[in-house]
N, C-alpha and C positions, 0 to 999 in steps of 0.2 A: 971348618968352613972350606969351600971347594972356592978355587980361582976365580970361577967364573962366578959365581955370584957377588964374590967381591967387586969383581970386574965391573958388572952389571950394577950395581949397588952406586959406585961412584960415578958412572957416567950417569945414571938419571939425579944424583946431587948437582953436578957440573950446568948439567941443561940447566936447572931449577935458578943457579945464582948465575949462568950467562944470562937469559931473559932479563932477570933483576938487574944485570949493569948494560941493557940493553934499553932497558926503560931510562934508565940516566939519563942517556942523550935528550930524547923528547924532550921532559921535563925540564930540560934546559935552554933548549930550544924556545917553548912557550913560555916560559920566565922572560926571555931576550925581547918574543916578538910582542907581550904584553906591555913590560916595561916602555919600548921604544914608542910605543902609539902612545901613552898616556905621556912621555919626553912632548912627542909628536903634535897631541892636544891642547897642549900645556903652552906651546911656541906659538899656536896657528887655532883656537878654539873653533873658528866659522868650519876648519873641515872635518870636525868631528864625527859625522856621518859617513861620509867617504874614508877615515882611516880605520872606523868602528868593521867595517863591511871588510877593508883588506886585513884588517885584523884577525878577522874567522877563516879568514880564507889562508892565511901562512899558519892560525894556530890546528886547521880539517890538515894541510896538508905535514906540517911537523906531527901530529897524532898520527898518523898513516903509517909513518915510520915505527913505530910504538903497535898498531897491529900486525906489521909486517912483521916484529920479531916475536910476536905473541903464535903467530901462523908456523912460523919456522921452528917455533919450541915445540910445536906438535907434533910438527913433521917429523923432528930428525929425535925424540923421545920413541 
């Protein structure tokens, strides 16, 4: 086997499981901001509407992060 293909062989493995602990975070993320809102509902149910609304809105922008490293695995693959 030549250097470089070993070479080339492990960095496109490397990208493949950065991306995967790169999705982690998100997923943690919307775990936190889901949980909180139904804590949220649970204390105060009349504003279930208005936390249901910021609820999509923290879970669009925590997913954002999750495309931005799906973007960058393509890039730098």
């Amino acid at each position: 086997m030549d250097a470089n293909t070993v070479l080339a062989e492990i960095t496109g493995n490397i990208a493949t499981v950065g991306y995967g602990l790169a999705a982690i975070g998100p997923a943690i993320g919307v775990g936190i901001v889901v949980g909180k809102t139904i804590e949220s509902v649970a204390r105060q149910p009349e504003l279930q509407g208005r936390l249901t609304v910021l609820m999509y809105i923290g879970i669009a922008f925590t997913e954002a992060l999750a495309f931005i490293g799906i973007a960058t695995y393509f890039i730098f693959v």
